[in-house]
N, C-alpha and C positions, 0 to 999 in steps of 0.2 A: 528614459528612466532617470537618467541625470537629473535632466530640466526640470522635471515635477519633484527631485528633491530640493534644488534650489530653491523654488516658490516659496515653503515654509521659511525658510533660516531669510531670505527677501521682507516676507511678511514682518515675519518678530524682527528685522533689522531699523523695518521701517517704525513698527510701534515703540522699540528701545526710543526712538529717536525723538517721536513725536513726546513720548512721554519725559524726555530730557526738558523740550521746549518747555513744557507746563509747567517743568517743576522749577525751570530757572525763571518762568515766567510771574511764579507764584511767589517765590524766595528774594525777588528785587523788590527792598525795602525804598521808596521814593521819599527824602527829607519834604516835612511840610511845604518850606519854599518854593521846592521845585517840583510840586505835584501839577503846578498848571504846565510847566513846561516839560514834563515826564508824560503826561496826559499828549502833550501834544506831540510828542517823539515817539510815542508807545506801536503808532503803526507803521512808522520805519525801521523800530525794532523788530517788531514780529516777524517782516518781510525779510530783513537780515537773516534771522534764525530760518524760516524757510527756505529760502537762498542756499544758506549752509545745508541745512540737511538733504536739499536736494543733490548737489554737489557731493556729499559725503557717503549716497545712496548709489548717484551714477558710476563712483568710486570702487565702492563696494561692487555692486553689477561687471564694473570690468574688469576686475580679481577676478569674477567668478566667471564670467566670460572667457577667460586668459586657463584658468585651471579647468573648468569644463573642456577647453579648447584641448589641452595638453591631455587630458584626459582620455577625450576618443583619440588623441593621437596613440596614444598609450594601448588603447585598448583594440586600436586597430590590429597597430604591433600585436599586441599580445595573438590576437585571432590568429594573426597571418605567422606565428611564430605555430599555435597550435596548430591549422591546417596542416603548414607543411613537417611536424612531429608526428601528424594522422596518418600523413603519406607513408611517411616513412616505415609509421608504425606498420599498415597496410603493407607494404614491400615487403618489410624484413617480415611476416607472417607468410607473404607468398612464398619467400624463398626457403622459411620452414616447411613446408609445403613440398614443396619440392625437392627440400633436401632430406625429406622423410620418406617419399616419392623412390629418388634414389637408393636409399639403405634398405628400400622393399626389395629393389631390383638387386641392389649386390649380395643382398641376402639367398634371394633367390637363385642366383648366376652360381652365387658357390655352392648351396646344395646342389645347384643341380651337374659342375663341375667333380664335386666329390661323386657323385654316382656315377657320371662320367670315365670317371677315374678307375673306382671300382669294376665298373663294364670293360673298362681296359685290361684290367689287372687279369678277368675273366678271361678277357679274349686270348691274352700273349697265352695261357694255362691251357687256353683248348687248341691254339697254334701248337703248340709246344708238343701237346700229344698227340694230334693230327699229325705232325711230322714224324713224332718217332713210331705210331702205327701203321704210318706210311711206307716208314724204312722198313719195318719188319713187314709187312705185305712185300715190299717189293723183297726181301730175304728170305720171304716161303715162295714166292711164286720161283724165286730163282732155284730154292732147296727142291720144290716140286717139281719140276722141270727134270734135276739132277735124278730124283726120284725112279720117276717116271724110264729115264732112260737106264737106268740101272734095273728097274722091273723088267725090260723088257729085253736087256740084255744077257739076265738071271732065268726067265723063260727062254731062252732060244739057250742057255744052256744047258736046258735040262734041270730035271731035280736034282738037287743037290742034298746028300746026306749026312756028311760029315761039316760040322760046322762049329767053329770056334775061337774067339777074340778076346785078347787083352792089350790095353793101350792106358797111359798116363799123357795128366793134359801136356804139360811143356814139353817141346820137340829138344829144346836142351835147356841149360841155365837155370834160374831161379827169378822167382817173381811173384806179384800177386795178380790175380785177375780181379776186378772189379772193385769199388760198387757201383751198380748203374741203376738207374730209378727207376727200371722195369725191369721184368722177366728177361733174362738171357741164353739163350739156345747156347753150349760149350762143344768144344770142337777140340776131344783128344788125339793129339796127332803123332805124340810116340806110340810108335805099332809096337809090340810084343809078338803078338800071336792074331794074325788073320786066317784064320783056315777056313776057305770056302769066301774068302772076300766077299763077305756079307756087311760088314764094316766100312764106313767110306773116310779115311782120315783127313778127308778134305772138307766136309762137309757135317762131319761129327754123327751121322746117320746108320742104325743095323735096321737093317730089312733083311725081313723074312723070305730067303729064298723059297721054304717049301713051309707048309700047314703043320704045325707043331708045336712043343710044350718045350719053353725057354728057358735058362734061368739065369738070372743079369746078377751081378755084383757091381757095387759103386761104392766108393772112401772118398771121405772130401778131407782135406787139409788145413788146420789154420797154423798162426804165427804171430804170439806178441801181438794183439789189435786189439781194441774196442770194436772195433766191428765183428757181428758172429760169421758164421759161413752156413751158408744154407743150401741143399741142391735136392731136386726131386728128378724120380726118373718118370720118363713121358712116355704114353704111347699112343700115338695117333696123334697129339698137342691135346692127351688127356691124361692130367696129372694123376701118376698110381700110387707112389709112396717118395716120403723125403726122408734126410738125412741131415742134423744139425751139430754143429762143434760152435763153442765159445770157447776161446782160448787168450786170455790178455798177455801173455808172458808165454815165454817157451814156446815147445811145438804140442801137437794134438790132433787126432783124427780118428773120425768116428765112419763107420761103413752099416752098408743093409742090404742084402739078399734077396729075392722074390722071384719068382717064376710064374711066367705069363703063355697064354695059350693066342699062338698067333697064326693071322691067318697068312696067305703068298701076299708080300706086301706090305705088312705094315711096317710100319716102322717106329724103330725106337730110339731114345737118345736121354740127355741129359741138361736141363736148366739151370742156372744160377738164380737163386731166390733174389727178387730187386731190395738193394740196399745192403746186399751182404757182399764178401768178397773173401778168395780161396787163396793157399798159397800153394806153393810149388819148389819143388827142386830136383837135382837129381836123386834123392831119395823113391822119388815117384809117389808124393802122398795122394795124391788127387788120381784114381784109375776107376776106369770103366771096365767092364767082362760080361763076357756072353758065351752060351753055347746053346746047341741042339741039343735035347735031353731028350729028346726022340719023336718021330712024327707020327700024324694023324688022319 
């Protein structure tokens, strides 16, 4: 592409020149005198002038020769300067590529971390309850057990007709019981009145020694808390009726009555509602009571 530009600006360098000739050729004024010897000089002139202009053409060619030359040097350059800008440019696209690649992946590694997580948070929640339904299984199987040998210690003694308990929770001092974040089986262990040791203060259990019509009383306690106090009474681990005090300041205590028709065996007791807790002292606010109201 160079070369064929050259040609023109060659061409018209060549006609500039030739037309120089003619016109210095036309413009020399020859004195009369010396027209025979101007006549006779005139074709070593000419050849002088062509001489020069060939010389001042060949001149010209190697300027252009010289910058043509510098030219594709240049231009090589410039190629080899864009190629390796292509590369690069090429690279630094692959490495977007790839680094968009990876921001898919960490994107995805932490959702799927965050569920992870979550699944975690599940699992420790159903550990947590598994173990403490675990405890309480393993705390009826042991209460059933106890049960069990008190039925049938209660059978070999015969019917028992006279029957009657009162007991408060603390065996002495003062305290609170709970809160715990489930139901809790309570275990009054100041006796009062066991008649007929149908009562077990170890165990927190009355079992029916003989077939008949019960009647329970229960007071629950509170003391100065945000937390309320709550208790229901059980029979068979089937909830019959509760009993609720709120008391933020001072003391307070609310009780409830009921009469249950029971058969040799069951048995009854008393729960702390999960998340409340009782208080206690020697006043005895927290008591449990039972007797035989006649049988059946």
């Amino acid at each position: 592409m160079e070369t064929t530009a050259c040609f023109p600006l060659l061409l018209l360098i060549c006609s500039l020149s030739t037309a120089q000739l003619q016109t210095e050729s036309d413009n020399d004024i020859i004195p009369q005198g010396k027209q025979t010897e101007s006549q006779g000089r005139e074709p070593t002139n000419a050849s002088h002038h062509q001489q020069t202009c060939t010389q001042d053409i060949n001149a010209v060619l190697r300027e252009m020769s010289a910058a043509l030359a510098e030219q594709r040097v240049e231009t090589r350059h410039l190629q080899t300067e864009n190629e390796a800008q292509a590369a690069k440019l090429r690279e630094l696209e692959m490495q977007k590529t790839e680094v968009d690649k990876l921001k898919q992946q960490l994107q995805a590694q932490a959702a799927k971390l965050r569920e992870l997580e979550m699944q975690k948070t599940e699992v420790d929640k159903l550990k947590q309850q598994l173990q403490a339904q675990a405890a309480e299984l393993i705390s009826v199987k042991d209460r059933t057990n106890v049960t069990e040998n008190q039925v049938e210690a209660l059978k070999r003694d015969g019917e028992v007709k006279q029957v009657a308990f009162s007991a408060s929770l603390l065996a002495s001092g003062s305290g609170y019981v709970g809160p715990f974040n489930t139901d809790t089986h309570l275990v009054f262990r100041y006796i009062i009145t066991n008649i007929g040791n149908a009562y077990n203060p170890n165990t927190g259990f009355f079992i029916a020694p003989v077939r008949g019509a019960y009647h329970f009383e229960f007071t629950v306690g509170a003391h100065g808390s945000s937390s309320a106090s709550g208790v229901a009474l059980v029979k068979n681990g089937e909830h019959m009726f509760g009993v609720w005090e709120h008391q933020p300041s001072h003391y307070g205590s609310s009780a409830k009555g009921a009469t249950l028709l029971l058969e040799v065996g069951d048995v009854v007791f008393l729960r702390l509602w999960a998340n409340t807790r009782i208080f206690d002292n020697e006043n005895h606010l927290n008591t449990f009571s039972g007797h035989l109201l006649f049988t059946m």
